[in-house]
SEKEBA-711727 format. One record per residue (C-alpha): residue in three letters; chain; x, z, y. Coordinates in Angstrom, 1 decimal. Last residue first. Layout:
<sites>
 tifi sevex      X      Z      Y
  Ala     A      X      Z      Y
...
</sites>
This chain:
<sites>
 tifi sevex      X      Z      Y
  Unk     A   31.0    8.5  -16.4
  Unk     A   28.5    6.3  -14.2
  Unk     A   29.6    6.8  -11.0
  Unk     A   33.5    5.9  -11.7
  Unk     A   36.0    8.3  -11.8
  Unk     A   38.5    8.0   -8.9
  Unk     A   41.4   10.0  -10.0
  Unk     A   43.6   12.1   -7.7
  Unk     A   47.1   12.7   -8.7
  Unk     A   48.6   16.6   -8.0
  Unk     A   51.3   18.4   -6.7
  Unk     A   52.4   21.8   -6.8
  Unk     A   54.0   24.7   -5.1
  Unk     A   51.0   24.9   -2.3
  Unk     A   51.3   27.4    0.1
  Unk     A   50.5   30.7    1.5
  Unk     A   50.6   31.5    5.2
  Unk     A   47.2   29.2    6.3
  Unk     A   44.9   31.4    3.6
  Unk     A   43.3   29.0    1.1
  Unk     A   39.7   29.0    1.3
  Unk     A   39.3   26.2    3.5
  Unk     A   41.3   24.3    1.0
  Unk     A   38.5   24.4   -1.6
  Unk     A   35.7   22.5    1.2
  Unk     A   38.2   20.0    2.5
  Unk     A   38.7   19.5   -1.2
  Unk     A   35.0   19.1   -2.2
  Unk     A   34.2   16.9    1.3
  Unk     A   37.6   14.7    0.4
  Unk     A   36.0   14.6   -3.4
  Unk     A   32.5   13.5   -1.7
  Unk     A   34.0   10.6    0.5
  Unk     A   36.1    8.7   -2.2
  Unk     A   32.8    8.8   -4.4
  Unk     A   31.3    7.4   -1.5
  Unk     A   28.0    9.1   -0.1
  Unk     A   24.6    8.7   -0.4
  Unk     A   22.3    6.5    1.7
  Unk     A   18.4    7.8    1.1
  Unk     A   15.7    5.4    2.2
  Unk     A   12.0    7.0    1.9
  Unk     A    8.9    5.7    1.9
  Unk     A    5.8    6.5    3.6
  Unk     A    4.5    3.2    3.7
  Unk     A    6.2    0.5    2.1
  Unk     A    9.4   -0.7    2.2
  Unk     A   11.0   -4.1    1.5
  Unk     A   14.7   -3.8   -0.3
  Unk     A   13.5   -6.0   -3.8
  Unk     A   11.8   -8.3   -1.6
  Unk     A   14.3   -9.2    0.6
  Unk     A   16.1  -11.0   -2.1
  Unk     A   19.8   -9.9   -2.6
  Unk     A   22.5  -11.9   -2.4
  Unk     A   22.1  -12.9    0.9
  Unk     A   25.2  -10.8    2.5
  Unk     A   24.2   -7.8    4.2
  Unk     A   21.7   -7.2    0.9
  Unk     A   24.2   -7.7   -1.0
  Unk     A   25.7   -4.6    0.3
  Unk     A   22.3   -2.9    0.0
  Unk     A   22.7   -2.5   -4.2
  Unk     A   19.3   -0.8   -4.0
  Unk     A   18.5    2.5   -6.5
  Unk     A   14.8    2.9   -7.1
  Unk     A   13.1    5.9   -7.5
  Unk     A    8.8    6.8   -8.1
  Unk     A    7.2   10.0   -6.5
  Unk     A    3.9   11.2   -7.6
  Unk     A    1.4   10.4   -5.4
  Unk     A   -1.3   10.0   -8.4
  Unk     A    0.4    6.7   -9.3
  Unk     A    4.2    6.1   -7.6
  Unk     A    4.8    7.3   -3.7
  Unk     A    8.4    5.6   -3.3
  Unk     A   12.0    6.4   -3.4
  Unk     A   14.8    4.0   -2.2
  Unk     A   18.1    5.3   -3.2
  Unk     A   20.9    3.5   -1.6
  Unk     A   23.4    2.8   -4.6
  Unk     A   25.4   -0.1   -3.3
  Unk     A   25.5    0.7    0.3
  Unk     A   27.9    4.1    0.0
  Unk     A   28.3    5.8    3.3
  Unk     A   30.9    6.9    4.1
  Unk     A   31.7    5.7    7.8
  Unk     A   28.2    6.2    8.8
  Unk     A   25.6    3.4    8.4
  Unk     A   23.1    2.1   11.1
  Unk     A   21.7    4.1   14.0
  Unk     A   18.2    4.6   12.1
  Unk     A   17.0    1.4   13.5
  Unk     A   20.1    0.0   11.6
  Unk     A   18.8    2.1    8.5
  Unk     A   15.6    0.7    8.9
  Unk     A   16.2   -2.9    9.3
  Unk     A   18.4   -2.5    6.1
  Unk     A   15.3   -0.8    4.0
  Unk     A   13.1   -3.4    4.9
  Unk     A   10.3   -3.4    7.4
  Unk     A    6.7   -4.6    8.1
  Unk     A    4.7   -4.5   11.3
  Unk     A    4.3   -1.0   13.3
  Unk     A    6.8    1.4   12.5
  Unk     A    7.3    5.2   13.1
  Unk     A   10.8    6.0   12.0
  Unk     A   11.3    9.4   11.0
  Unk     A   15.3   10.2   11.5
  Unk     A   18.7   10.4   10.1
  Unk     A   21.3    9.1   13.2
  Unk     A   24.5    7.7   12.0
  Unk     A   23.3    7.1    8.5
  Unk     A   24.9    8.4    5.6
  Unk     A   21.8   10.6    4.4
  Unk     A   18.4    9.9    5.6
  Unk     A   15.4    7.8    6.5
  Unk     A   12.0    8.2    6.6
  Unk     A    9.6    5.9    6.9
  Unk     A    6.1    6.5    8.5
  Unk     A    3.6    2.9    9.1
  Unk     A    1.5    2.5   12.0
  Unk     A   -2.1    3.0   12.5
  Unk     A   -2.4   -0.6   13.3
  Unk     A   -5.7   -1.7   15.5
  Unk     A   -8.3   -4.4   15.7
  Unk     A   -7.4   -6.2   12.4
  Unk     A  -10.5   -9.1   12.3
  Unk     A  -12.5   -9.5    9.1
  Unk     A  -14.6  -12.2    8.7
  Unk     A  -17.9  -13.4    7.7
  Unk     A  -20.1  -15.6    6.2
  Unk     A  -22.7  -14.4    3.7
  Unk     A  -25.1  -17.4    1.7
  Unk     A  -27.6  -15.6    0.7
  Unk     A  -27.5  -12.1    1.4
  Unk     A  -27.9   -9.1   -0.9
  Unk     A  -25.6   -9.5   -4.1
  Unk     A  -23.5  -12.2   -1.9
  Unk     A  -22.6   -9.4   -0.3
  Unk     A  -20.2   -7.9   -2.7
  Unk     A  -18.7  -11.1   -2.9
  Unk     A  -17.9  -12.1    0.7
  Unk     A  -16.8   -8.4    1.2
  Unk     A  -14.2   -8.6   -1.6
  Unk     A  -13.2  -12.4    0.2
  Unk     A  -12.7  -10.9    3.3
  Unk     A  -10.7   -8.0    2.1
  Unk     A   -8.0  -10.4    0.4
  Unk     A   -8.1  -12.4    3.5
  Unk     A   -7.6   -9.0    5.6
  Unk     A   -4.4   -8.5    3.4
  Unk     A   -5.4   -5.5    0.8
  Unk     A   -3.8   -2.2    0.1
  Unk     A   -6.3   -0.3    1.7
  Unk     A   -9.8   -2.0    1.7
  Unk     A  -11.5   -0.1   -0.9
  Unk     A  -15.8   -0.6   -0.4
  Unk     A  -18.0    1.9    0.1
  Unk     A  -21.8    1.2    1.2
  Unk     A  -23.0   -2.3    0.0
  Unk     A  -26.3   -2.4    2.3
  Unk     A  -24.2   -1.5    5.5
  Unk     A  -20.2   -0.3    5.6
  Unk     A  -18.8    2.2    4.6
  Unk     A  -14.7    1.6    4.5
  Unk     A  -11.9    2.6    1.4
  Unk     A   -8.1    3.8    1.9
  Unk     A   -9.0    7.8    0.9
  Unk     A   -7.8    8.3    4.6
  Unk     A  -10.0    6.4    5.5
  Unk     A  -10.1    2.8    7.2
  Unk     A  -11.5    3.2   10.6
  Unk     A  -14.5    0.4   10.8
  Unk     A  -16.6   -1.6   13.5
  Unk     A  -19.3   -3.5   12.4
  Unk     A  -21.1   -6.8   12.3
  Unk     A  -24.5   -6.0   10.0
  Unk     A  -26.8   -7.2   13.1
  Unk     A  -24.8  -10.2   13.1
  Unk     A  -26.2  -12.0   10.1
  Unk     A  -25.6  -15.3   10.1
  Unk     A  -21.5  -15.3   11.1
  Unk     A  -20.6  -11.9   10.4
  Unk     A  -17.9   -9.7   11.7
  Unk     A  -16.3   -7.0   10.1
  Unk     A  -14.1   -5.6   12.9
  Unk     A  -11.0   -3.2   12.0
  Unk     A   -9.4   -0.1   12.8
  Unk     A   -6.4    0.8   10.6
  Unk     A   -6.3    4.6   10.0
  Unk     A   -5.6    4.4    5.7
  Unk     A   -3.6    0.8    5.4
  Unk     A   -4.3   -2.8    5.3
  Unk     A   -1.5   -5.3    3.9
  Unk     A   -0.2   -7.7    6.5
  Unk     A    0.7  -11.0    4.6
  Unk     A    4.5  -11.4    5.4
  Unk     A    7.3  -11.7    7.6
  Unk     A    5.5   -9.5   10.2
  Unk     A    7.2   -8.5   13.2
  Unk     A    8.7   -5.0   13.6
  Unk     A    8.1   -3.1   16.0
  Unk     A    9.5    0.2   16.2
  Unk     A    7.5    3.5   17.3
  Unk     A    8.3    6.2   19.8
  Unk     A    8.7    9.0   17.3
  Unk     A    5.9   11.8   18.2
  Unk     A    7.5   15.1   18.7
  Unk     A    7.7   18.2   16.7
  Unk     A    7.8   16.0   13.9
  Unk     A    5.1   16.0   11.5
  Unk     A    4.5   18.2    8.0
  Unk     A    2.8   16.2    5.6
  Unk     A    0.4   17.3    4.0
  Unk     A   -1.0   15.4    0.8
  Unk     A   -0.6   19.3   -1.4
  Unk     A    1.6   21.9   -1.8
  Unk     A    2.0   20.0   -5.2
  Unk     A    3.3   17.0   -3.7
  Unk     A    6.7   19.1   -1.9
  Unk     A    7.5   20.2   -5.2
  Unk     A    7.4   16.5   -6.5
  Unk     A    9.1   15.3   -3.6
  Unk     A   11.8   18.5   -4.1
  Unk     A   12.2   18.0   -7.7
  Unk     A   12.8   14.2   -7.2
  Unk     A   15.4   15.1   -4.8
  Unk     A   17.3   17.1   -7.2
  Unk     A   16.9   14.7   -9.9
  Unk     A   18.4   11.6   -7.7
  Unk     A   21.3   13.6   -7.1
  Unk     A   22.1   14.6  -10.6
  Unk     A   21.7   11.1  -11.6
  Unk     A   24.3   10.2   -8.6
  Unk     A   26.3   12.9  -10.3
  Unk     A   26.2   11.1  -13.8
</sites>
């Protein structure tokens, strides 16, 4: 019930922080970026410069900046989405879309450039950060570019949160700890741009933080003439 809580509070803030509108703010200082390299089919994102290259027809070759919006203009078939897609996967759109005005088209589409993919990362980690990375992640490689786990954190619930239809943001909770041990496939832990990894903390952890907190109020002179049992209540009561 409070990891529930949790995961409402932060929704509220994505969701506030979506109707201010697609700004994001940046940090003061450009993170140095991590490479990564790619396990799988590279998917195209928004400031990705590519070549469109044709074999017949090479007065249509082209160079492109994906837009923000994810799509390309490009000659005779003017807007075409290419976000989201592997260059294959754009190659054969393209292939298609010109077949309504050429022949027998032939081309290919080369990846000139990465813009780079933001993810941010937060909570129990030693060093909560912005990490810009080029290549594809998961949410392990991230927290151990993020400095790796602090003492309390708790891997089984990370909270991996997404940007869902119309931006709006989408949860997930990620049992990471078998993740560190192969039990969990890699797909269910990959990111995507512009997520973010939260780590909460242990049960154990937040009722030290609560009493650490209550005791601080307790003047040094007077003290306790009681004792009490602590009881570990379980996430989901």
């Amino acid at each position: 019930m409070k990891l529930n809580l949790l995961f409402l509070a932060l929704l509220t803030l994505l969701s506030a922080l979506g109707c201010a509108g697609n700004v994001v703010q940046q940090p003061s200082s450009e993170p140095a970026p991590v490479y990564h390299p790619v396990t799988t089919d590279y998917h195209l994102q928004p400031g990705d410069n590519i070549d469109i290259k044709f074999f017949y027809n090479p007065d249509l070759n082209e160079n492109v900046t994906i837009r923000p919006d994810g799509k390309i203009s490009l000659q005779l078939i003017d807007e075409a989405k290419a976000a989201g897609l592997t260059p294959a996967e754009l190659d054969d759109v393209l292939t298609k879309r010109y077949k309504k005005q050429l022949k027998s088209p032939t081309l290919t589409v080369i990846v000139k450039s990465f813009e780079g993919q933001r993810i941010y990362v937060g909570g129990e980690v030693n060093e909560p950060q912005v990490l810009n990375v080029i290549g594809t992640i998961n949410a392990l490689q991230a927290i151990f570019n993020a400095g790796g786990f602090a003492p309390d954190a708790q891997l089984s619930s990370t909270v991996i949160i997404s940007r869902g239809p119309d931006n709006r943001p989408v949860a997930r909770i990620v049992d990471l700890e078998k993740g560190l041990i192969g039990d969990l496939s890699e797909r269910e832990f990959q990111l995507q741009p512009f997520d973010m990894v939260y780590v909460p903390k242990t049960t154990i952890a937040r009722i030290d933080q609560f009493l650490t907190h209550l005791y601080s109020f307790i003047p040094p002179q007077v003290g306790l003439g009681f004792t009490y049992e602590l009881h570990v209540i379980d996430e989901d009561d």
